[in-house]
KOLMI-259064 format. One record per residue: residue in three letters; x, y, z of N, C-alpha, C, O, CB in turn. Coordinates in steps of 0.1 Angstrom, whole numbers. Glycine has a CB too. Example, Ala and Ser with C-alpha at 12.3 -4.5 7.8 and 13.67 -1.06 7.14 Angstrom:
BEGIN
<atom residu="Ala" n_c1="132" n_c2="-57" n_c3="78" ca_c1="123" ca_c2="-45" ca_c3="78" c_c1="132" c_c2="-33" c_c3="78" o_c1="142" o_c2="-33" o_c3="85" cb_c1="113" cb_c2="-45" cb_c3="90"/>
<atom residu="Ser" n_c1="128" n_c2="-22" n_c3="71" ca_c1="137" ca_c2="-11" ca_c3="71" c_c1="129" c_c2="0" c_c3="79" o_c1="134" o_c2="11" o_c3="80" cb_c1="141" cb_c2="-6" cb_c3="57"/>
***
This chain:
BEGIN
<atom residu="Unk" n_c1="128" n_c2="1968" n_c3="2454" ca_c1="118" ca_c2="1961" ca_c3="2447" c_c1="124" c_c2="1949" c_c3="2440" o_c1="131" o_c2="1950" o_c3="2430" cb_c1="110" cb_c2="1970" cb_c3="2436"/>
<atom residu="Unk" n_c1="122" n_c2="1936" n_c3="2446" ca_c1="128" ca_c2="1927" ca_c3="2439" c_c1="116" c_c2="1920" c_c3="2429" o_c1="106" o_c2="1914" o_c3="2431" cb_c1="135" cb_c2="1917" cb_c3="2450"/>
<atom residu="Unk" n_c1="120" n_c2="1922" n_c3="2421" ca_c1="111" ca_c2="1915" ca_c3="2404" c_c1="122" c_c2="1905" c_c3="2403" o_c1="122" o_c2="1903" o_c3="2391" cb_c1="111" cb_c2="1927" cb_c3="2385"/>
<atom residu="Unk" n_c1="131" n_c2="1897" n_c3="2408" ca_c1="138" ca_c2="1884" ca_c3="2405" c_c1="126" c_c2="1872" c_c3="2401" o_c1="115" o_c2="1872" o_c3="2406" cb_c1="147" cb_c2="1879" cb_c3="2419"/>
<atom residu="Unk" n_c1="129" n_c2="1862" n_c3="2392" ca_c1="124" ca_c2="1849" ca_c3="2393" c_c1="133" c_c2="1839" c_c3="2393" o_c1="142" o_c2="1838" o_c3="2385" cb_c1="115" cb_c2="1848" cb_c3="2383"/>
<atom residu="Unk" n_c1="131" n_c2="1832" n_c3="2400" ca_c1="140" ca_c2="1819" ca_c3="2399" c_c1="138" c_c2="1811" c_c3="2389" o_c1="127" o_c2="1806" o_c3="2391" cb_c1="139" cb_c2="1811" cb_c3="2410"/>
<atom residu="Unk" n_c1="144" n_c2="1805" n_c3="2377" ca_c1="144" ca_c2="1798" ca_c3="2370" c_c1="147" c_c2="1788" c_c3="2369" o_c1="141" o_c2="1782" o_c3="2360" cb_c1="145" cb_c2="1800" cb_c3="2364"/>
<atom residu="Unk" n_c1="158" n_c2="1781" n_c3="2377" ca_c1="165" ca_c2="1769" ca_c3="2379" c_c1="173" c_c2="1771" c_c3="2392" o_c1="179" o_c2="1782" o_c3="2392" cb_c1="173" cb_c2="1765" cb_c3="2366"/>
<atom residu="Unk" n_c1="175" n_c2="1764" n_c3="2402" ca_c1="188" ca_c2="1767" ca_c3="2410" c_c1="198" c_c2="1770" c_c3="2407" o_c1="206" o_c2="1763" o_c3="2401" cb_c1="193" cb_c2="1760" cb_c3="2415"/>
<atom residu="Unk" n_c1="201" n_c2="1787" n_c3="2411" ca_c1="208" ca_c2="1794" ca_c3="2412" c_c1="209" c_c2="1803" c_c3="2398" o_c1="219" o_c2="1809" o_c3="2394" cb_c1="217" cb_c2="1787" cb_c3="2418"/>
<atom residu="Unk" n_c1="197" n_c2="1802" n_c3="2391" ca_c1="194" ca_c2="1810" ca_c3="2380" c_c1="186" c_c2="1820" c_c3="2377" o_c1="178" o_c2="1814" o_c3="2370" cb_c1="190" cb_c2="1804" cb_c3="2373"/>
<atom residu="Unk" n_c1="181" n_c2="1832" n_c3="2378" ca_c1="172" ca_c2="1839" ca_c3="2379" c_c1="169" c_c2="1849" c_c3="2367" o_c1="179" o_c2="1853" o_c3="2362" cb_c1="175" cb_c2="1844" cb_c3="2389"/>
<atom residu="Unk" n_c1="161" n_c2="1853" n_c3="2362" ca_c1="156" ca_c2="1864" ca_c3="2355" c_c1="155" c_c2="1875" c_c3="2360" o_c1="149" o_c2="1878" o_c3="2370" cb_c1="146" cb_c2="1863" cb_c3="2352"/>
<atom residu="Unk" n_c1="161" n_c2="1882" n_c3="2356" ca_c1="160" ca_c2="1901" ca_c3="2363" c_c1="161" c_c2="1911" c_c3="2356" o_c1="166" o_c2="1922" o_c3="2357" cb_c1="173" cb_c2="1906" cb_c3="2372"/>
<atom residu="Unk" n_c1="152" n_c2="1906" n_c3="2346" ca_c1="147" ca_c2="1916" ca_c3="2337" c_c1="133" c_c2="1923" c_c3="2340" o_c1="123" o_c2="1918" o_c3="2346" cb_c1="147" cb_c2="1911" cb_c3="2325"/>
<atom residu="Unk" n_c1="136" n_c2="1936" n_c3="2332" ca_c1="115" ca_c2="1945" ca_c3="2334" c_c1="115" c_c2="1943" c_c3="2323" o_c1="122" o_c2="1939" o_c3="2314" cb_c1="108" cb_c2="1964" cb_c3="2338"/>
<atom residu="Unk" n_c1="96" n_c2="1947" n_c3="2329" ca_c1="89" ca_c2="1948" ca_c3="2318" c_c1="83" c_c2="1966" c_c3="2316" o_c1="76" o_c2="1972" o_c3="2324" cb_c1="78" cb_c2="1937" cb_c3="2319"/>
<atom residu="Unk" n_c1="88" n_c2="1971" n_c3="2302" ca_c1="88" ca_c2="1987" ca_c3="2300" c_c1="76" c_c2="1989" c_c3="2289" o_c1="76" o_c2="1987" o_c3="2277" cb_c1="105" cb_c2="1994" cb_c3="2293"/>
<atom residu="Unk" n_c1="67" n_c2="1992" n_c3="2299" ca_c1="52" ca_c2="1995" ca_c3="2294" c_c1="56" c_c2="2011" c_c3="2288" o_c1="46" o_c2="2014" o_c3="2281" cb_c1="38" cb_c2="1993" cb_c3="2309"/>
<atom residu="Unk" n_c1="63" n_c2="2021" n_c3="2287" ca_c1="64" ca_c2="2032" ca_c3="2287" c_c1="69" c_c2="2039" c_c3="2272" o_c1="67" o_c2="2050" o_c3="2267" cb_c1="71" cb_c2="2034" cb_c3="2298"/>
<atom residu="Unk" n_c1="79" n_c2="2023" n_c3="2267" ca_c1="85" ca_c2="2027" ca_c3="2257" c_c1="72" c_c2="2018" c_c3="2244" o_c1="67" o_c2="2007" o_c3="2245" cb_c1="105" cb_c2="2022" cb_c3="2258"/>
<atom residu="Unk" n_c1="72" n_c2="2028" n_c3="2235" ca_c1="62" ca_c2="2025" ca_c3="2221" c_c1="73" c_c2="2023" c_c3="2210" o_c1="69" o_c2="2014" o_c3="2202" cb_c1="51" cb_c2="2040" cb_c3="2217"/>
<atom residu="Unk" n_c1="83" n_c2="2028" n_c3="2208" ca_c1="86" ca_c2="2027" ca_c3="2194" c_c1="98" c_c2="2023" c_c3="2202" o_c1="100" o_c2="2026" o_c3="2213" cb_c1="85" cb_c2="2039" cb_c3="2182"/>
<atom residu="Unk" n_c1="106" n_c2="2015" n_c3="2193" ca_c1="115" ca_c2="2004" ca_c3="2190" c_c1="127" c_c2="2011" c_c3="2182" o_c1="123" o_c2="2012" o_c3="2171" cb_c1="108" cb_c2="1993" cb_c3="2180"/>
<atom residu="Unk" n_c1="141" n_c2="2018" n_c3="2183" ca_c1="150" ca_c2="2023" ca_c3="2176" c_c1="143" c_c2="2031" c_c3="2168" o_c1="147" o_c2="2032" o_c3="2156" cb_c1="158" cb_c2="2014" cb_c3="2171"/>
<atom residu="Unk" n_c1="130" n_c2="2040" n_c3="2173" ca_c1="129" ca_c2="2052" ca_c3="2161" c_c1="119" c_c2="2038" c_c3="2150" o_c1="107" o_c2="2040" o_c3="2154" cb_c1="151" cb_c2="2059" cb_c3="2151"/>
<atom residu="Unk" n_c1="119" n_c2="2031" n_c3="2145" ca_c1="112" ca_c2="2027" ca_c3="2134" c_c1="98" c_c2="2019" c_c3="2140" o_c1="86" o_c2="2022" o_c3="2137" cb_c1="122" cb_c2="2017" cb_c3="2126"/>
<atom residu="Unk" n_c1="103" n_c2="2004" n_c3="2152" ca_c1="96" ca_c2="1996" ca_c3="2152" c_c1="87" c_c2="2001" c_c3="2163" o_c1="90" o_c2="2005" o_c3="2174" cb_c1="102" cb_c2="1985" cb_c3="2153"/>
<atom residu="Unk" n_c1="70" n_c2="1998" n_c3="2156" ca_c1="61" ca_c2="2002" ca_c3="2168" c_c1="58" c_c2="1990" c_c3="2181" o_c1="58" o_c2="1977" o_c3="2178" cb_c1="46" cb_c2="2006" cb_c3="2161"/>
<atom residu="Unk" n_c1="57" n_c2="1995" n_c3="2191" ca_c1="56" ca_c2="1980" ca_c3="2202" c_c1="45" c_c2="1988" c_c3="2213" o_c1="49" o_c2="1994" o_c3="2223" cb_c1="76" cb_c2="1975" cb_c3="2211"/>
<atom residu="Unk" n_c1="29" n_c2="1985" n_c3="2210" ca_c1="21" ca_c2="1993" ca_c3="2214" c_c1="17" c_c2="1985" c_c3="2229" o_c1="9" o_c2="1987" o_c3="2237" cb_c1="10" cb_c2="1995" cb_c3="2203"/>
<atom residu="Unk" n_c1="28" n_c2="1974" n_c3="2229" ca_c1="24" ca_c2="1968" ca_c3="2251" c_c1="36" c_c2="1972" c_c3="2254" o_c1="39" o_c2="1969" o_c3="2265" cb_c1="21" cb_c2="1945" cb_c3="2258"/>
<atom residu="Unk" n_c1="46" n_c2="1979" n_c3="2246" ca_c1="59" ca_c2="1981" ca_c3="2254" c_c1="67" c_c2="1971" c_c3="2248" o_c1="67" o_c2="1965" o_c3="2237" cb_c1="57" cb_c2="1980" cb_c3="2270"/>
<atom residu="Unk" n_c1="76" n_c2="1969" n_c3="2260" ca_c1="87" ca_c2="1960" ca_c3="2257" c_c1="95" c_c2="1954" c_c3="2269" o_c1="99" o_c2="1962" o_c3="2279" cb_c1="97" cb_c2="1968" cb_c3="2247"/>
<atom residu="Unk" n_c1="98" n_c2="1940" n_c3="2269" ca_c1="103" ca_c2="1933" ca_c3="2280" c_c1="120" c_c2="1936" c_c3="2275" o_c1="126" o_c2="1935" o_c3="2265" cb_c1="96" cb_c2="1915" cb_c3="2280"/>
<atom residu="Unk" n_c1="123" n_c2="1940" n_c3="2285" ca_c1="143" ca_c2="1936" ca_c3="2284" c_c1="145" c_c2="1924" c_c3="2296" o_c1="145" o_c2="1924" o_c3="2308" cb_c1="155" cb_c2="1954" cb_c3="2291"/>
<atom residu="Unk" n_c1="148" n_c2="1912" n_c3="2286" ca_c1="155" ca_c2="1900" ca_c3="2294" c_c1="170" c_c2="1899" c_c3="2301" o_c1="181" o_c2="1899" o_c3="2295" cb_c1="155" cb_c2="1889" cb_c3="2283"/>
<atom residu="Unk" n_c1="169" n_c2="1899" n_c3="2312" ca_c1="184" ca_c2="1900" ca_c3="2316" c_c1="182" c_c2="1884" c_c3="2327" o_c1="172" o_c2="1880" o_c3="2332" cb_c1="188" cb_c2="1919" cb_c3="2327"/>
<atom residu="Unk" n_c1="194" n_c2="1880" n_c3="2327" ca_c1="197" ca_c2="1867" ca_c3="2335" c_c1="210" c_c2="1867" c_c3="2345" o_c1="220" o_c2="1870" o_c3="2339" cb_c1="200" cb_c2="1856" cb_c3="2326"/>
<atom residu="Unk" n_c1="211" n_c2="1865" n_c3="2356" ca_c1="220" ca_c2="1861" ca_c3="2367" c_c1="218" c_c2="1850" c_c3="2369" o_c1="207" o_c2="1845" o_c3="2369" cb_c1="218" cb_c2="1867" cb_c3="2379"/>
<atom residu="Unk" n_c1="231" n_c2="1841" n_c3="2371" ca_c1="240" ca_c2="1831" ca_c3="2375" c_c1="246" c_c2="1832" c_c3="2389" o_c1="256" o_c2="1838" o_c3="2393" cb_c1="250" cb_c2="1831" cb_c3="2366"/>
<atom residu="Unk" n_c1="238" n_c2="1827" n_c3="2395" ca_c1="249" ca_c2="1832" ca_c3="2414" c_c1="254" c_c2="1815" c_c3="2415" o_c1="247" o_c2="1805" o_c3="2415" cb_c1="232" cb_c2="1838" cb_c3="2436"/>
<atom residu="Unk" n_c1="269" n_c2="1815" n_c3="2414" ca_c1="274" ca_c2="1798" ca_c3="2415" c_c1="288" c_c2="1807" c_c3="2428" o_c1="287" o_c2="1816" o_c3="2436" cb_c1="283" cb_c2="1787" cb_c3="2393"/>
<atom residu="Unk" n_c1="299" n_c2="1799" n_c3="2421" ca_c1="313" ca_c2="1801" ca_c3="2422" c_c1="318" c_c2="1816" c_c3="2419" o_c1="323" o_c2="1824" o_c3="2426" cb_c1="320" cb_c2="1791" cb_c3="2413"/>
<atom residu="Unk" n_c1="314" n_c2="1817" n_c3="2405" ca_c1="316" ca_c2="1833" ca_c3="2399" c_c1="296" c_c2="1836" c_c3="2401" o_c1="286" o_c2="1830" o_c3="2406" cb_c1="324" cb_c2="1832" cb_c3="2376"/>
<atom residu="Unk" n_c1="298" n_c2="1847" n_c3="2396" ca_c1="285" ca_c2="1853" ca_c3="2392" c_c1="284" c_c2="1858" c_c3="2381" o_c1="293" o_c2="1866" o_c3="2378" cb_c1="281" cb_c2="1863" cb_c3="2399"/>
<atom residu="Unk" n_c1="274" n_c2="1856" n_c3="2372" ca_c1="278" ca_c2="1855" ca_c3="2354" c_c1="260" c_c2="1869" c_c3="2354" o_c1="249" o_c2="1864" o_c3="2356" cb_c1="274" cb_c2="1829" cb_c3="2342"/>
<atom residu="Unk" n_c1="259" n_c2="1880" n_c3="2352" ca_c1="249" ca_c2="1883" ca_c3="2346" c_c1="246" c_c2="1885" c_c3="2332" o_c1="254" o_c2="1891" o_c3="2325" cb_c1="247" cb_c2="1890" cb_c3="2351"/>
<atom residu="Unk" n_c1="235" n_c2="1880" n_c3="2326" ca_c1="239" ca_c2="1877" ca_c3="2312" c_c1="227" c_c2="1888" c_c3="2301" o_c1="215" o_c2="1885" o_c3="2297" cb_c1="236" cb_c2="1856" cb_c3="2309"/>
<atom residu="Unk" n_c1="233" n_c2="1899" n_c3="2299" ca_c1="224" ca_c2="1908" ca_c3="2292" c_c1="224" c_c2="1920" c_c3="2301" o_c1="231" o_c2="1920" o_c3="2312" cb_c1="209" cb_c2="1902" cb_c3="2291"/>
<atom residu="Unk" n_c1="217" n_c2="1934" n_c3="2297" ca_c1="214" ca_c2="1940" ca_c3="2308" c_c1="200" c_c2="1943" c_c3="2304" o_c1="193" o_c2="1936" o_c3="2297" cb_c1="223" cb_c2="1951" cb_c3="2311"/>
<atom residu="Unk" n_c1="196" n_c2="1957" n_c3="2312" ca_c1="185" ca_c2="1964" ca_c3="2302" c_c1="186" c_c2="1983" c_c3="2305" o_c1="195" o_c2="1990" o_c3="2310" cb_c1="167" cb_c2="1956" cb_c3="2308"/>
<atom residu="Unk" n_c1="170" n_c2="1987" n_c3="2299" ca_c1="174" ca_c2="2003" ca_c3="2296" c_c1="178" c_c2="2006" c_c3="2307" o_c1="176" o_c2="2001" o_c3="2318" cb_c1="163" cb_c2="2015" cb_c3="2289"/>
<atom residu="Unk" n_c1="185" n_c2="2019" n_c3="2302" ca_c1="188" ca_c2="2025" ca_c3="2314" c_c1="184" c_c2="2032" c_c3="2326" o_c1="190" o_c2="2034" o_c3="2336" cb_c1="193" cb_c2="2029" cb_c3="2311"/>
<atom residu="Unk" n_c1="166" n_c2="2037" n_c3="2319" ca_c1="159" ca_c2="2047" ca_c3="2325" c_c1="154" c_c2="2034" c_c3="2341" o_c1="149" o_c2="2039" o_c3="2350" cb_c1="144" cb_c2="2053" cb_c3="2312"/>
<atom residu="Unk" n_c1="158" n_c2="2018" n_c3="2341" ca_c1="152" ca_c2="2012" ca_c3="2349" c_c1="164" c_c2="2007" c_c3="2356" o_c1="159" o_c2="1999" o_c3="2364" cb_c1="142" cb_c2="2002" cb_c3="2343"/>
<atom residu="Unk" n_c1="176" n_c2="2007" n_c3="2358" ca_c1="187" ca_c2="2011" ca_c3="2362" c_c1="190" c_c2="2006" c_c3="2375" o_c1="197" o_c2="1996" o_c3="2377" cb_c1="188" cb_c2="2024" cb_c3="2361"/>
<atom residu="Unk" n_c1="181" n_c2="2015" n_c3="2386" ca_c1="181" ca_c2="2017" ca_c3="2400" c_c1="177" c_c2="1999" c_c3="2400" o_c1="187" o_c2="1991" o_c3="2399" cb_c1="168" cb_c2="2032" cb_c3="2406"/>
<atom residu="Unk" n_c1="164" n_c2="1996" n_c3="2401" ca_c1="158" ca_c2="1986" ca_c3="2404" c_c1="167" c_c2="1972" c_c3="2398" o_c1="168" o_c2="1962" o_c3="2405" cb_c1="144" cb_c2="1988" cb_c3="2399"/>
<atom residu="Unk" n_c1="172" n_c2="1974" n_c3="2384" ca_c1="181" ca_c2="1967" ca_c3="2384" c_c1="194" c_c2="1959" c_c3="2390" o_c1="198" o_c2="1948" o_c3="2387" cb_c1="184" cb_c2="1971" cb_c3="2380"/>
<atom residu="Unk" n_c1="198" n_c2="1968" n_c3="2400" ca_c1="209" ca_c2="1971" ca_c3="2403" c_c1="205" c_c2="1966" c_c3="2418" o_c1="212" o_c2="1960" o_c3="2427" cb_c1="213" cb_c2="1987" cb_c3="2400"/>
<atom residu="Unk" n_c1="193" n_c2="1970" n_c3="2418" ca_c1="189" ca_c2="1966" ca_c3="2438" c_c1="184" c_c2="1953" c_c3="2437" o_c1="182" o_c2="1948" o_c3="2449" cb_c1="173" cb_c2="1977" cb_c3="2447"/>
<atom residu="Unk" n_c1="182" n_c2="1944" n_c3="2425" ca_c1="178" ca_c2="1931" ca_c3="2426" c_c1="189" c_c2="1924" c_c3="2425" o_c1="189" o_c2="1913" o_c3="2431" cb_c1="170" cb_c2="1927" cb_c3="2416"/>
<atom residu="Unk" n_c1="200" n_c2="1927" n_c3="2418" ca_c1="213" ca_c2="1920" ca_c3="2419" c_c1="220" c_c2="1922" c_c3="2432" o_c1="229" o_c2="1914" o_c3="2435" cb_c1="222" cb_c2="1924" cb_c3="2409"/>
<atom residu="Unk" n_c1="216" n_c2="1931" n_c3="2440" ca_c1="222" ca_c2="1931" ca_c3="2454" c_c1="215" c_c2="1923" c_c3="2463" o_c1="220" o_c2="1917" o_c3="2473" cb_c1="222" cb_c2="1942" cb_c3="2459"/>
<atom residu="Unk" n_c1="201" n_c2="1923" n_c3="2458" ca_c1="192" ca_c2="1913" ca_c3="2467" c_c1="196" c_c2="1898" c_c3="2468" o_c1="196" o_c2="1890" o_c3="2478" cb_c1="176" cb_c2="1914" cb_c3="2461"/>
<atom residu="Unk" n_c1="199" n_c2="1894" n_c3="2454" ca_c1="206" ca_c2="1880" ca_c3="2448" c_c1="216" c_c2="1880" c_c3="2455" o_c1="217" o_c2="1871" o_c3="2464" cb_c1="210" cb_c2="1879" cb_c3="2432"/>
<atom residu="Unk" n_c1="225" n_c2="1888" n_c3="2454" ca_c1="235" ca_c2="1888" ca_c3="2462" c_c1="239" c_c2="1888" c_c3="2475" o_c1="251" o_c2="1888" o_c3="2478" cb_c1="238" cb_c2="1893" cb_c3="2459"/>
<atom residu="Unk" n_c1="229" n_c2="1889" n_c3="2485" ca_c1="225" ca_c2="1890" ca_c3="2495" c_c1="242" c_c2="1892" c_c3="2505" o_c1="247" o_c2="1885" o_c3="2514" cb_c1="215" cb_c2="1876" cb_c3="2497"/>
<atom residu="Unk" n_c1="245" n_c2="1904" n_c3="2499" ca_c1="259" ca_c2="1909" ca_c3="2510" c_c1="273" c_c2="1908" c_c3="2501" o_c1="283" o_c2="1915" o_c3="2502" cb_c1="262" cb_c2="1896" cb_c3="2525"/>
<atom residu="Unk" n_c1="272" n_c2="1892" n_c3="2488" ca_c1="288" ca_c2="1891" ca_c3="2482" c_c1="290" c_c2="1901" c_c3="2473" o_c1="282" o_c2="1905" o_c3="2465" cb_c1="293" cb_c2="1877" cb_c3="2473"/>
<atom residu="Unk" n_c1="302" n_c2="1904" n_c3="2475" ca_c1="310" ca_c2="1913" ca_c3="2469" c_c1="309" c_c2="1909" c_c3="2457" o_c1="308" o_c2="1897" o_c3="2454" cb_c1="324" cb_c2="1914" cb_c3="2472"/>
<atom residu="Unk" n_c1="307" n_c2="1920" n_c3="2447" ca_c1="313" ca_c2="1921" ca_c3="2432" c_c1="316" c_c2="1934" c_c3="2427" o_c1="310" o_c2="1944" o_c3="2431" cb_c1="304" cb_c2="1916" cb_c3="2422"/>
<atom residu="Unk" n_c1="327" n_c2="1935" n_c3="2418" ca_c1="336" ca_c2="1943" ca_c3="2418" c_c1="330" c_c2="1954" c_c3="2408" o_c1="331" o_c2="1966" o_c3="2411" cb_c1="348" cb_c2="1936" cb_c3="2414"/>
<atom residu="Unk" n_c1="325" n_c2="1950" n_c3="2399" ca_c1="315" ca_c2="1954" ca_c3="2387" c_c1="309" c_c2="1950" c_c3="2380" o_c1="305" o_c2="1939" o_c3="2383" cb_c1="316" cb_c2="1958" cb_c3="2381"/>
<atom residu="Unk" n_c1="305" n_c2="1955" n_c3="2370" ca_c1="293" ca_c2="1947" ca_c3="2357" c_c1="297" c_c2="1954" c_c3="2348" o_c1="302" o_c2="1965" o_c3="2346" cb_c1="274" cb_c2="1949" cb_c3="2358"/>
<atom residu="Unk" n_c1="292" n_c2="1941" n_c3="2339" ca_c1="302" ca_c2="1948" ca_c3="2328" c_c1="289" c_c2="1946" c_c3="2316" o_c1="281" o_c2="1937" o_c3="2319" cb_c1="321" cb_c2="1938" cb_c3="2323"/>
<atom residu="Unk" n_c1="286" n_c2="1953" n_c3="2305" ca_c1="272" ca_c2="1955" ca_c3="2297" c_c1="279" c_c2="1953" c_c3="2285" o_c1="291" o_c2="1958" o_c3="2283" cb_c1="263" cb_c2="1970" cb_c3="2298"/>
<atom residu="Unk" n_c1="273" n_c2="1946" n_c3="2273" ca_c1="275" ca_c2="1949" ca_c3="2261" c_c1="265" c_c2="1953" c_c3="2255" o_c1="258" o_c2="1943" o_c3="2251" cb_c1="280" cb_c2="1941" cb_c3="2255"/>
<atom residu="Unk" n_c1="262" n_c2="1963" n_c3="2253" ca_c1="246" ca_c2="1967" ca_c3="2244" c_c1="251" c_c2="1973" c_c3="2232" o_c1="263" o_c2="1977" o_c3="2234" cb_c1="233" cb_c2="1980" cb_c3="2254"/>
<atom residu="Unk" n_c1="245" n_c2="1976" n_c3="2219" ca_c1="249" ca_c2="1978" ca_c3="2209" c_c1="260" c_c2="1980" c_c3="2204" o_c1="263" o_c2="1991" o_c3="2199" cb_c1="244" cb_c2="1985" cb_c3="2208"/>
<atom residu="Unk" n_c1="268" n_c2="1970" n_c3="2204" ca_c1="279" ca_c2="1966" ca_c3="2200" c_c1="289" c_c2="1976" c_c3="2209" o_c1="301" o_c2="1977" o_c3="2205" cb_c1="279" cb_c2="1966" cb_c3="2183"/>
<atom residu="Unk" n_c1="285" n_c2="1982" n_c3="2219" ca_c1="291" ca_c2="1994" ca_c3="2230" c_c1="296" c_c2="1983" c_c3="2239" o_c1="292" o_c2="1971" o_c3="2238" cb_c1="278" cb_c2="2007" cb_c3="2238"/>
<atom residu="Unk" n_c1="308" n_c2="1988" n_c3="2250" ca_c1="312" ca_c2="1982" ca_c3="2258" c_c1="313" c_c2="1992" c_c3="2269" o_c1="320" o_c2="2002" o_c3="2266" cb_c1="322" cb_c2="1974" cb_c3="2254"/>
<atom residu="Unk" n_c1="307" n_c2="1990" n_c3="2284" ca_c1="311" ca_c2="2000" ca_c3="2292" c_c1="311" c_c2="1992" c_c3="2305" o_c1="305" o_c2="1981" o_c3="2306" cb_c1="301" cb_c2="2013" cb_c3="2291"/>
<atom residu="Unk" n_c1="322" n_c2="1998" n_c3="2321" ca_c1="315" ca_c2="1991" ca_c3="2328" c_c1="310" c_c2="2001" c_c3="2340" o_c1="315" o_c2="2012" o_c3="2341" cb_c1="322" cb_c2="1980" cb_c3="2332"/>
<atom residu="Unk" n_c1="301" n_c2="1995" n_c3="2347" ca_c1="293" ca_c2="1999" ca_c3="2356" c_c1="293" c_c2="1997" c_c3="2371" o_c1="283" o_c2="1992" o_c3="2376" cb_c1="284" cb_c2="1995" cb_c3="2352"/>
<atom residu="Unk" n_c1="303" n_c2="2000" n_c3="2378" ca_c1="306" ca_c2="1999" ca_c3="2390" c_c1="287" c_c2="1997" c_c3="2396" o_c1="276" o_c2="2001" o_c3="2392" cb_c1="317" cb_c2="2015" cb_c3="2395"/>
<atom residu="Unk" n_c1="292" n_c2="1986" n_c3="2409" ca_c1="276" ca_c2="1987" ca_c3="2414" c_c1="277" c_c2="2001" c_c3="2429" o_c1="289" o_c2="2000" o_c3="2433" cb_c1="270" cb_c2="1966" cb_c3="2423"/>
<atom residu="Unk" n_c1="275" n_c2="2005" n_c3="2432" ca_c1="268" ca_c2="2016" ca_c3="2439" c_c1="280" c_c2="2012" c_c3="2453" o_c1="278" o_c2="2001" o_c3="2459" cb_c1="249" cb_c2="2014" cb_c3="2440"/>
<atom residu="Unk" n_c1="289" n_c2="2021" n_c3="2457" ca_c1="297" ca_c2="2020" ca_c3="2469" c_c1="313" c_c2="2019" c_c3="2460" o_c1="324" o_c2="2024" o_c3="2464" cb_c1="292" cb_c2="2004" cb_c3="2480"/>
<atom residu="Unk" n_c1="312" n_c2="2011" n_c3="2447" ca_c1="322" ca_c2="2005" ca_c3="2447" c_c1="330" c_c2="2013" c_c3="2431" o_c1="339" o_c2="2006" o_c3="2424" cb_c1="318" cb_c2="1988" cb_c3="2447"/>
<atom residu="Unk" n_c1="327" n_c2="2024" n_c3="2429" ca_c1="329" ca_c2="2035" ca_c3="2420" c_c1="344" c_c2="2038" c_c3="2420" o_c1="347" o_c2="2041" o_c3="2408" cb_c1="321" cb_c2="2049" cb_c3="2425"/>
<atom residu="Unk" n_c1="358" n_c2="2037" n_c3="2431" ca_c1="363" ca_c2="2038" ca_c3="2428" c_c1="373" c_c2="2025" c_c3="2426" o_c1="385" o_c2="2027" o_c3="2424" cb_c1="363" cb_c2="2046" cb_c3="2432"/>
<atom residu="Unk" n_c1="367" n_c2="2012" n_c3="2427" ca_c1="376" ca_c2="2002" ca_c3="2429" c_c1="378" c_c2="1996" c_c3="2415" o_c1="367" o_c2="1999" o_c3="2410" cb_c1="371" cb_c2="1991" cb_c3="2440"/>
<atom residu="Unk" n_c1="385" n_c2="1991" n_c3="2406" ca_c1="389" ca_c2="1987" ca_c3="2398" c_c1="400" c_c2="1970" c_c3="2397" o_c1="405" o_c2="1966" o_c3="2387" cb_c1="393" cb_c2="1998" cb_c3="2395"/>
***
């Protein structure tokens, strides 16, 4: 399912939109849900800038391959709540 938008050459949006989630960290109510903004850069390097939840993952993951249409990348790397982890893309689990 590609949800990409092109925003500028060679810029895209590849974020959802999570109609499913209501409350916000336990406190904040968000009764249309909630958009997670994520951005890809396809140049020289490939820069993705943000991620989003995790429950949306899969589709994530299959739009950056779509962008990517075949080039290699090694992994992705996320900073979400001040957490740092990385995320091999799918094939490439044992390469480092």
């Amino acid at each position: 399912m590609n949800l990409a938008r092109e925003i500028k050459k060679d810029i895209y949006w590849i974020g959802v939109n999570d109609r499913r989630t209501h409350i916000f960290e336990n406190y904040w109510p968000l009764p249309k849900g909630v958009a997670y903004n994520s951005y890809i850069i396809v140049d020289e390097k490939v820069v993705v800038i943000d991620t989003i939840e995790r429950s949306k993952m899969d589709d994530y993951v299959e739009n950056i391959e779509q962008l990517l249409n075949g080039r290699k990348s090694h992994e992705t790397r996320s900073h979400r709540s001040h957490q740092s982890f990385i995320m091999p893309l799918p094939g490439r689990e044992n390469h480092r």
